[in-house]
N, CA, C and O of each residue as an XYZ file, in Angstrom:
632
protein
N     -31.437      8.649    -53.941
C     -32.620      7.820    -54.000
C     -33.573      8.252    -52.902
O     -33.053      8.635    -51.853
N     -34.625      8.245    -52.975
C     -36.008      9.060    -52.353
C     -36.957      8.158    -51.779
O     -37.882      7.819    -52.517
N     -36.914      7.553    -50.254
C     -38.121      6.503    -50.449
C     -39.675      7.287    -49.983
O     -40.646      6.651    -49.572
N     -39.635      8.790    -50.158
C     -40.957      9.378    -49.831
C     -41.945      8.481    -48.364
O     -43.086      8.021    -48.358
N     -40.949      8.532    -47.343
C     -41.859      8.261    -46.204
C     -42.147      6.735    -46.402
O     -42.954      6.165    -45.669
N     -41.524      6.124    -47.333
C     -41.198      4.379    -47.371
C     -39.950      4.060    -46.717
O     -38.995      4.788    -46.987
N     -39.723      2.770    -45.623
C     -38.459      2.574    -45.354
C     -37.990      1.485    -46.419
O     -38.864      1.031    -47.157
N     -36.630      1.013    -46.564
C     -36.405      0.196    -47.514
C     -36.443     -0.954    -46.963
O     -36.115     -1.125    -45.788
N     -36.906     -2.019    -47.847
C     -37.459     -3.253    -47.946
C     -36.055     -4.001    -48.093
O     -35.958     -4.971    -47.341
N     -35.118     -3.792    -48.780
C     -33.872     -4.293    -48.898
C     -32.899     -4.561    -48.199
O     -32.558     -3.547    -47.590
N     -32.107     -5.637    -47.913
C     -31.824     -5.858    -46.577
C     -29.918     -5.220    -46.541
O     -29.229     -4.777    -45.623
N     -29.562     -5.543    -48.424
C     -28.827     -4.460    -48.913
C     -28.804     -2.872    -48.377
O     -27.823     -2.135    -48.278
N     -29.891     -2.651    -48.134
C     -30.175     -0.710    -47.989
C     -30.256     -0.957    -46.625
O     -29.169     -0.707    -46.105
N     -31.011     -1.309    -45.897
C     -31.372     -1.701    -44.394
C     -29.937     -1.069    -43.422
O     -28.870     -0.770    -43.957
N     -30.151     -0.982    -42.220
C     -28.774     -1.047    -41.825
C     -28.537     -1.976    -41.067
O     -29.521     -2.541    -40.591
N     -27.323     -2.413    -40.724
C     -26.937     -3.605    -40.161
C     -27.636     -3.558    -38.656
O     -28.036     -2.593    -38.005
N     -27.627     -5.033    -38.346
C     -28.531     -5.293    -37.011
C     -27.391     -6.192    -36.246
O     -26.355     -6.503    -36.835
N     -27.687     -6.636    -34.728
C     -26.885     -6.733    -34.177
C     -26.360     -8.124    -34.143
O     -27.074     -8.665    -33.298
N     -25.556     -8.967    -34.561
C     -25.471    -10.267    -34.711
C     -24.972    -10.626    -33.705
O     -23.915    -10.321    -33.153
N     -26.024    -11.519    -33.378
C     -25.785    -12.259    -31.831
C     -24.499    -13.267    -31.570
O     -23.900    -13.461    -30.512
N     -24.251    -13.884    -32.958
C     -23.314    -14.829    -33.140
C     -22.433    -14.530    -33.211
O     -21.500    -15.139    -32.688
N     -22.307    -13.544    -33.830
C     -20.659    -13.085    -34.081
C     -20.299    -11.969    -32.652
O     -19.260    -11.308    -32.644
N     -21.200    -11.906    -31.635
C     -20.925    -10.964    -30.566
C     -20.482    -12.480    -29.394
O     -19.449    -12.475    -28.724
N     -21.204    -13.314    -29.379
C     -20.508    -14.376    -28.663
C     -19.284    -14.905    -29.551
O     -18.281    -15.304    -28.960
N     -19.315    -14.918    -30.488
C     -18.068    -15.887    -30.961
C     -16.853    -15.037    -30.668
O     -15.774    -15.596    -30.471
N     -16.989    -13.354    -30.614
C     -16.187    -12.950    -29.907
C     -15.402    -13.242    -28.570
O     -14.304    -13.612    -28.154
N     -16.910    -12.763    -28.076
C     -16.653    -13.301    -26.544
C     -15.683    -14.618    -26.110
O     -14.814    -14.701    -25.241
N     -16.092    -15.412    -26.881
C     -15.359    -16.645    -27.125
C     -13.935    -16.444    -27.311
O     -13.193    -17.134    -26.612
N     -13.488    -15.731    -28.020
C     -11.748    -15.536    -28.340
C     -11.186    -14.366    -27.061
O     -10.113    -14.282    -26.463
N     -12.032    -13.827    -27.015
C     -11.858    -12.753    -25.895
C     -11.513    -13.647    -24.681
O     -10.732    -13.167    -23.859
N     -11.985    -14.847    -24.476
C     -11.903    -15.607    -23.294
C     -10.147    -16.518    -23.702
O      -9.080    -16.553    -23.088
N     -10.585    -17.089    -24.929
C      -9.409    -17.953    -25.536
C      -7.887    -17.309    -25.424
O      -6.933    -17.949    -24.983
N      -7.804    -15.812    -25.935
C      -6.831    -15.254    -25.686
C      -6.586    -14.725    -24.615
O      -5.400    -14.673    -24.290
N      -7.413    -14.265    -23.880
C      -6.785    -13.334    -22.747
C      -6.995    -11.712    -22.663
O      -6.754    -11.069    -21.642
N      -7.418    -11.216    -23.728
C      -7.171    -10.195    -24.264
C      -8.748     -9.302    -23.662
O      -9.747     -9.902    -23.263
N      -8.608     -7.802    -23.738
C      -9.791     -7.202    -22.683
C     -10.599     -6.622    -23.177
O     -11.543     -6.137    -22.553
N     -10.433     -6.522    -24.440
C     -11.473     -5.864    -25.704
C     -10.748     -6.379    -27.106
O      -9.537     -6.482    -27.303
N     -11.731     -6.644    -27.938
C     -12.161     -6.186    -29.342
C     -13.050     -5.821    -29.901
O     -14.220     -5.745    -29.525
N     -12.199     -5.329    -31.684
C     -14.029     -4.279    -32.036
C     -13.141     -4.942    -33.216
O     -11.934     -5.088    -33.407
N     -14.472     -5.314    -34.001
C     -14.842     -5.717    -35.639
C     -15.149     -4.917    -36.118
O     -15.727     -4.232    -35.275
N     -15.189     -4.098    -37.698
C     -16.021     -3.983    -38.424
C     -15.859     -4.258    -39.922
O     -14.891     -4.178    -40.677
N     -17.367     -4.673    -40.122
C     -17.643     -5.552    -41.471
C     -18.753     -4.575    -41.953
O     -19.552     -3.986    -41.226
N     -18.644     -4.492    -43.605
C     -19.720     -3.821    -44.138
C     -20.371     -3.027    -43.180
O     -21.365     -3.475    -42.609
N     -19.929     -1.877    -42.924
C     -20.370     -0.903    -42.309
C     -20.985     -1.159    -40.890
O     -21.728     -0.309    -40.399
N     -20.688     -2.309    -40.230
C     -21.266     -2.757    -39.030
C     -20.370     -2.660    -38.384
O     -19.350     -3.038    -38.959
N     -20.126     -2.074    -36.703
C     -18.942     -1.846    -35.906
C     -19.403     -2.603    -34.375
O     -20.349     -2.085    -33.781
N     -18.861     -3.579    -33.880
C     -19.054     -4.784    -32.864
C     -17.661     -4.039    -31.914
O     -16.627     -3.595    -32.415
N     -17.918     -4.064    -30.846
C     -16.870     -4.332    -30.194
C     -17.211     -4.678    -28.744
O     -17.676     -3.825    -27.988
N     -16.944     -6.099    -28.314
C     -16.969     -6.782    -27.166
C     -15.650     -6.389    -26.566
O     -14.569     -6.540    -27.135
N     -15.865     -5.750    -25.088
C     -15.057     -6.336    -23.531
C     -14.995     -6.518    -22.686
O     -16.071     -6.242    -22.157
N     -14.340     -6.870    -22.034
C     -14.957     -7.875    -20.811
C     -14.646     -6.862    -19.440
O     -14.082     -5.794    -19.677
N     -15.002     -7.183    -18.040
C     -14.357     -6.654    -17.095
C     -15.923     -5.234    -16.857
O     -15.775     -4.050    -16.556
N     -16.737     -5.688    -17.025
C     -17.816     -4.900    -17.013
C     -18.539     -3.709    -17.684
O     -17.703     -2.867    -18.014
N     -19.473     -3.439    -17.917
C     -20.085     -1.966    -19.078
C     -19.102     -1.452    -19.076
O     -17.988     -1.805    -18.691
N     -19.768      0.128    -19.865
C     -19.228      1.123    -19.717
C     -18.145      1.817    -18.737
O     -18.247      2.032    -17.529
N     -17.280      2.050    -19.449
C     -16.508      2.754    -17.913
C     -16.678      4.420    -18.319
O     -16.755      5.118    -19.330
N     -16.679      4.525    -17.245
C     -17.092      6.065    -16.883
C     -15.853      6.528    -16.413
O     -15.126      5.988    -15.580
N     -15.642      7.805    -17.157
C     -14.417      9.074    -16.488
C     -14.072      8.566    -15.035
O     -14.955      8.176    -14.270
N     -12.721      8.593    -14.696
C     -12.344      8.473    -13.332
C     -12.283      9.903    -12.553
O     -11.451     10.769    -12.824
N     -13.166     10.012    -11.665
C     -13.197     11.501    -10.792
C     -12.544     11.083     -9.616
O     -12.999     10.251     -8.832
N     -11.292     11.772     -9.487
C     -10.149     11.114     -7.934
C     -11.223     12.393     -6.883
O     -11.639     13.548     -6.797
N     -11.183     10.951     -6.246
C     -11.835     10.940     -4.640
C     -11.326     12.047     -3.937
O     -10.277     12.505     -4.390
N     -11.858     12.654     -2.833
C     -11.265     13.520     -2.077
C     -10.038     13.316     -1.307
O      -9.890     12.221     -0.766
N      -9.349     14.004     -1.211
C      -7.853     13.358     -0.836
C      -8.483     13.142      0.819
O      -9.170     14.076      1.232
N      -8.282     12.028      1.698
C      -8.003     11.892      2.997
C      -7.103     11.964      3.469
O      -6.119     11.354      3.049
N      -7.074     12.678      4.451
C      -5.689     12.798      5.481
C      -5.135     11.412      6.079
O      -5.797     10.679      6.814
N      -4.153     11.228      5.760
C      -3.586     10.187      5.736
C      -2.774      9.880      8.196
O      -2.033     10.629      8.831
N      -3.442      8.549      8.651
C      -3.155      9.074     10.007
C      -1.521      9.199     10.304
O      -0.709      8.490      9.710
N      -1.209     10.016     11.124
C       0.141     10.379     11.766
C       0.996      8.710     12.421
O       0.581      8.012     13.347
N       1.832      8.552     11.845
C       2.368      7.387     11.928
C       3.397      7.513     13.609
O       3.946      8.461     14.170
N       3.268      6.145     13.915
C       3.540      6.076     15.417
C       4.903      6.535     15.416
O       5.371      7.185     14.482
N       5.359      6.307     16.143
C       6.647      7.032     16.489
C       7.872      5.535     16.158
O       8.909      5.546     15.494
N       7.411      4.719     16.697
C       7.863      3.606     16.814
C       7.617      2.255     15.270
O       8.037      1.099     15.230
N       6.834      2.990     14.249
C       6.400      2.744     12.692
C       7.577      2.766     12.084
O       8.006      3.890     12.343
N       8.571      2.072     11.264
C       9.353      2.627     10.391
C       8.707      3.342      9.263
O       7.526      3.540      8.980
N      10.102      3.748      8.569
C       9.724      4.969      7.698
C       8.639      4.646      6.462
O       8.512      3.423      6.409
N       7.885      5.245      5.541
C       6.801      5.123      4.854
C       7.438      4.004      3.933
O       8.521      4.201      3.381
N       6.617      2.635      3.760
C       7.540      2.208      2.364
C       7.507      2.703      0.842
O       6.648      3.497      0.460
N       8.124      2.380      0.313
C       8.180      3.193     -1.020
C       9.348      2.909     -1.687
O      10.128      2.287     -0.966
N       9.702      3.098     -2.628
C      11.317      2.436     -3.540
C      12.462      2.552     -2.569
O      12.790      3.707     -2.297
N      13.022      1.737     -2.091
C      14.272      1.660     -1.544
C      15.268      2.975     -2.155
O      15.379      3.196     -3.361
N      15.999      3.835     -1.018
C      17.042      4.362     -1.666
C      18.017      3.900     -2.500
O      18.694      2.915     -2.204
N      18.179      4.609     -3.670
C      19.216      4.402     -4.936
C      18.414      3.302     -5.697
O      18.939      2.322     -6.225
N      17.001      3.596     -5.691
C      16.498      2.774     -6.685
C      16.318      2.890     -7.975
O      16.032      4.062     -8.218
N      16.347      2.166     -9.045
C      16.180      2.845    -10.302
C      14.570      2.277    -11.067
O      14.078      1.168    -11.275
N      14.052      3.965    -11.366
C      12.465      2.933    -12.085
C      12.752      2.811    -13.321
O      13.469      3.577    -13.965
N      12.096      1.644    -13.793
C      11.058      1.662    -15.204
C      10.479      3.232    -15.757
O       9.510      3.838    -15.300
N      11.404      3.678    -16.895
C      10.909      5.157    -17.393
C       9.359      4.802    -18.121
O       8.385      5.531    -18.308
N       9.538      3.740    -18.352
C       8.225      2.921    -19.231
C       7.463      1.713    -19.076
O       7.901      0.789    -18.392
N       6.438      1.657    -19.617
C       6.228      0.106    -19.682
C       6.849     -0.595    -20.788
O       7.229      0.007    -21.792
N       6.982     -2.034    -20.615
C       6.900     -2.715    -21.470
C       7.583     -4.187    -20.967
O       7.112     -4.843    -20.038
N       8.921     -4.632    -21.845
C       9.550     -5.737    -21.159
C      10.715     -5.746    -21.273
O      11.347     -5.474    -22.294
N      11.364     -6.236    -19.662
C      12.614     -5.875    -19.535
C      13.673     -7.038    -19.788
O      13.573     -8.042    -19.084
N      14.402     -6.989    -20.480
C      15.843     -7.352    -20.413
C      16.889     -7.185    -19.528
O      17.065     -6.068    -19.041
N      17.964     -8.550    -19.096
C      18.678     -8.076    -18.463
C      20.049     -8.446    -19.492
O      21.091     -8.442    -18.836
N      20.153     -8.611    -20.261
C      21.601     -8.790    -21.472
C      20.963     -8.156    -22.595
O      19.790     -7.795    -22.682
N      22.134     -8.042    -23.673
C      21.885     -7.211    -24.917
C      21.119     -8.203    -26.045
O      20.658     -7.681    -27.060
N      20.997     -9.717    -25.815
C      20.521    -10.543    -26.802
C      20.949    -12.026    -26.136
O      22.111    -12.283    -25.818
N      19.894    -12.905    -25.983
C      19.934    -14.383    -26.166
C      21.627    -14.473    -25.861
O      22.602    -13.905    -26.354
N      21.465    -15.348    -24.936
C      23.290    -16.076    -24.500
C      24.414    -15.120    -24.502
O      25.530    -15.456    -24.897
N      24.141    -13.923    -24.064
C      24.885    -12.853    -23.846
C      24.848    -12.793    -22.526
O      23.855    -13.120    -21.876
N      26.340    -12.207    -21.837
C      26.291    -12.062    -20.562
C      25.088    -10.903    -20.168
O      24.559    -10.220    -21.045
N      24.787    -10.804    -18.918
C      23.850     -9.746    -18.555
C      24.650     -8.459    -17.967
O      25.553     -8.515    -17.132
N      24.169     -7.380    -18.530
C      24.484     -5.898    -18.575
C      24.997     -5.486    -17.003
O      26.037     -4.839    -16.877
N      24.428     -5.783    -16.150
C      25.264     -6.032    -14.803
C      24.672     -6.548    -13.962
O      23.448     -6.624    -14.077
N      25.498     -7.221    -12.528
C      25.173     -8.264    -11.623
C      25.592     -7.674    -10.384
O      26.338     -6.708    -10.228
N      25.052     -8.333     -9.581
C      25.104     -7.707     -7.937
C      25.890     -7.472     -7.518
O      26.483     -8.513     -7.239
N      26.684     -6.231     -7.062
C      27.843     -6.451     -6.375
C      29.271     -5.415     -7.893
O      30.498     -5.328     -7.903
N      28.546     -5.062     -8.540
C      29.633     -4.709     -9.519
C      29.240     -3.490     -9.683
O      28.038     -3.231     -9.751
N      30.020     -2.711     -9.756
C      30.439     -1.406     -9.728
C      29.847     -0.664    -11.119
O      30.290     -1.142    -12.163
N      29.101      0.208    -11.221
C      28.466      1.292    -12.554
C      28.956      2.388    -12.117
O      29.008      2.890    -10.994
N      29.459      2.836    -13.552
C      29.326      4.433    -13.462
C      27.671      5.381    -14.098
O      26.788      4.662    -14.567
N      27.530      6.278    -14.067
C      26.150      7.014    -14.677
C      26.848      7.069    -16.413
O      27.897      7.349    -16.993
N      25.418      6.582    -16.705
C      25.270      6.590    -18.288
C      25.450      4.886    -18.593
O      24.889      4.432    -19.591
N      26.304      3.908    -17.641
C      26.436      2.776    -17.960
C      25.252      2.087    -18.328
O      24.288      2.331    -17.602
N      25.028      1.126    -19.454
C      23.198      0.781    -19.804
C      23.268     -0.455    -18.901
O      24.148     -1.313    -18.972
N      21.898     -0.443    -17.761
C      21.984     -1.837    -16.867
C      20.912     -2.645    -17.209
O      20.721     -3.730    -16.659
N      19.928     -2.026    -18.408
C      18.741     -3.047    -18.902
C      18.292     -2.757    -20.188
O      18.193     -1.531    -20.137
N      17.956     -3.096    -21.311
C      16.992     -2.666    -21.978
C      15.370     -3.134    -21.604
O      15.011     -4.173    -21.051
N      14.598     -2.095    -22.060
C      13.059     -2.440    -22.183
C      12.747     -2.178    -23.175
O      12.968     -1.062    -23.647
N      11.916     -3.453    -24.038
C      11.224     -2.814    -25.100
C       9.779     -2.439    -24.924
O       8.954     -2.840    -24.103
N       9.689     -1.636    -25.827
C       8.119     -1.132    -25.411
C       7.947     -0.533    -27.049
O       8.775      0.045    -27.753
N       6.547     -0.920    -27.326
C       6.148     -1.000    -28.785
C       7.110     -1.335    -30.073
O       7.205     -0.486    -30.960
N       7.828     -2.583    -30.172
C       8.727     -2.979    -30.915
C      10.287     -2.135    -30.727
O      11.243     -2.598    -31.348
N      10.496     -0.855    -29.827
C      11.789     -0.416    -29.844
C      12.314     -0.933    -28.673
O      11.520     -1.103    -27.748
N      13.505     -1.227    -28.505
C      14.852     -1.523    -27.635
C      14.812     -0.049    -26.818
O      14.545      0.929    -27.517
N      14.946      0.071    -26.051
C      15.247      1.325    -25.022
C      16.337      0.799    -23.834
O      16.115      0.031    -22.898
N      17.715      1.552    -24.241
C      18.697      1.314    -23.074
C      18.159      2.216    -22.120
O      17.692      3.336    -22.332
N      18.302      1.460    -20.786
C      18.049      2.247    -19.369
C      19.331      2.354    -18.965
O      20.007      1.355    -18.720
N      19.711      3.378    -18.874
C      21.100      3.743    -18.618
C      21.828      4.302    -16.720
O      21.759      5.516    -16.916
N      22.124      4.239    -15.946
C      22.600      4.396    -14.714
C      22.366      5.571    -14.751
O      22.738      6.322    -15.652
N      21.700      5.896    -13.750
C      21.533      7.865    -13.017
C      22.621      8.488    -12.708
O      23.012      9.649    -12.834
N      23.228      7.125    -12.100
C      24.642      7.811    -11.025
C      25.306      6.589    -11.166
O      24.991      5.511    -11.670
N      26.687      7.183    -10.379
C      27.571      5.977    -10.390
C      27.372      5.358     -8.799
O      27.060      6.051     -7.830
N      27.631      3.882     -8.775
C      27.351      2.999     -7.594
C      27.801      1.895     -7.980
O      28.518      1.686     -8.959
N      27.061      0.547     -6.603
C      27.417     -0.393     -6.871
C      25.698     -1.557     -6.911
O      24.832     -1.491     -6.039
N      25.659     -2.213     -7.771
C      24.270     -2.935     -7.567
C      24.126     -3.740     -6.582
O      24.690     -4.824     -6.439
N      23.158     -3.092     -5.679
C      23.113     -4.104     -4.383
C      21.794     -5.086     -4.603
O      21.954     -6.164     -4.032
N      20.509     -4.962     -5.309
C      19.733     -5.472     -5.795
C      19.473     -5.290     -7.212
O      19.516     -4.188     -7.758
N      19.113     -6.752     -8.003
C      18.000     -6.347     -9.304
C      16.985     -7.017     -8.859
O      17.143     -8.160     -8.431
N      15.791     -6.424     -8.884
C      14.611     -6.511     -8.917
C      13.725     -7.026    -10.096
O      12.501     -6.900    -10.088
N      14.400     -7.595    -11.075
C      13.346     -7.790    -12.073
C      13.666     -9.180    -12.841
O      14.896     -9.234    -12.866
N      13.205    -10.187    -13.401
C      13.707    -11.023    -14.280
C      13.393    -10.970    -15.946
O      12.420    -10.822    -16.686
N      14.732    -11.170    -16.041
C      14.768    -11.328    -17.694
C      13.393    -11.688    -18.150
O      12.678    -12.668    -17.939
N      13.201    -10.269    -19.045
C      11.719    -10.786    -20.590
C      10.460    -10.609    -19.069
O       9.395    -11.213    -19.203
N      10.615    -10.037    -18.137
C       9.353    -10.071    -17.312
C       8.546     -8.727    -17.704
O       9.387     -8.013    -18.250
N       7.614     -8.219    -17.685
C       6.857     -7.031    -17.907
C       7.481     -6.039    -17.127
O       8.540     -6.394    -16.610
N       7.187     -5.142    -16.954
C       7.590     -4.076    -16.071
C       6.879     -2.871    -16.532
O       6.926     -2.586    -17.729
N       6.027     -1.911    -15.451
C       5.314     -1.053    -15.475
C       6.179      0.312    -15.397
O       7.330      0.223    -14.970
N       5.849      1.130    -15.653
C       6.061      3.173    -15.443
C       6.505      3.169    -14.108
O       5.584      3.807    -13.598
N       7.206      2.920    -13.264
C       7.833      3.559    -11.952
C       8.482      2.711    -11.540
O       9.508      3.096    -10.979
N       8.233      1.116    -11.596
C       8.448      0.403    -11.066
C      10.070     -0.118    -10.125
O      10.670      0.599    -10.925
N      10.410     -0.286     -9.854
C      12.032     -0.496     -9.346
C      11.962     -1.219    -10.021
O      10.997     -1.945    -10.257
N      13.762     -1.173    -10.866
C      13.761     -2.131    -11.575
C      15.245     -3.008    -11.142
O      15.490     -4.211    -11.226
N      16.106     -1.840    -10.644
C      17.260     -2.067     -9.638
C      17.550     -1.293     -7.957
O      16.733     -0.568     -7.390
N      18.838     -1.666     -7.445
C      18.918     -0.935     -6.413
C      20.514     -0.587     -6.816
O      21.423     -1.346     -7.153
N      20.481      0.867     -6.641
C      22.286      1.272     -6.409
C      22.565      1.846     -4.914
O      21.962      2.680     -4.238
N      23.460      1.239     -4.729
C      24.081      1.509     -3.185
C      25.222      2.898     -3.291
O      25.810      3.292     -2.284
């Protein structure tokens, strides 16, 4: 179809414009749930509200600074306790195999490597976290069904 230097009059042909209402009523659920973005699209119209400010722009890491020479009298840098075990993933951790099941292990009890001491699920799969080494658990660090991030300690083996 040809409009020879005519735009169309039809609001059918037109292209979609920005609906104010349905960009707050977003906003609105965006607040209700919790959640840090969504995107709609309807009849060829694509919305997507999120919150936490514009555009984000590429992250360019800063120049590394020299970090100052620690006193003599400073203990050592903190960072995961020795014989710690991380989170290979995100998601959420378990400490038993299912609801009213004992938990996979407790402080003070003896693992060998390969023994499973948590599952995490992460995108609907179960993932056993299995012992590095053999020890004894001197800390867990995490509570049942809590989130848990990519490094995080999730136990301590002594």
């Amino acid at each position: 179809m040809s409009f020879k230097g005519k735009k169309p009059v039809d609001k059918a042909e037109a292209k979609p414009g920005v609906d104010a209402a349905a960009v707050r009523e977003l906003a609105k659920l965006l607040k209700e749930t919790g959640l840090t973005e969504i995107e709609i699209e309807h009849n060829g119209a694509r919305i997507r509200v999120s919150r936490g400010g514009g555009v984000a722009a590429p992250a360019t890491p800063a120049p590394p600074t020299p970090a100052p020479a620690p006193a003599a009298t400073q203990p050592a840098a903190s960072g995961p306790p020795a014989g710690a075990v991380p989170s290979p993933m995100v998601g959420t951790v378990y400490l038993a195999p299912e609801p009213g099941r004992p938990n996979f292990v407790k402080v003070g009890q003896s693992v060998k490597e390969g023994d499973t001491l948590f599952i995490v699920e992460a995108m609907k799969t179960m993932n056993a976290i299995p012992a590095p080494r053999s020890g004894t658990v001197k800390e867990i660090c995490v509570e049942n069904g809590a989130p848990v991030e990519f490094g995080q300690t999730l136990l301590v083996l002594g």
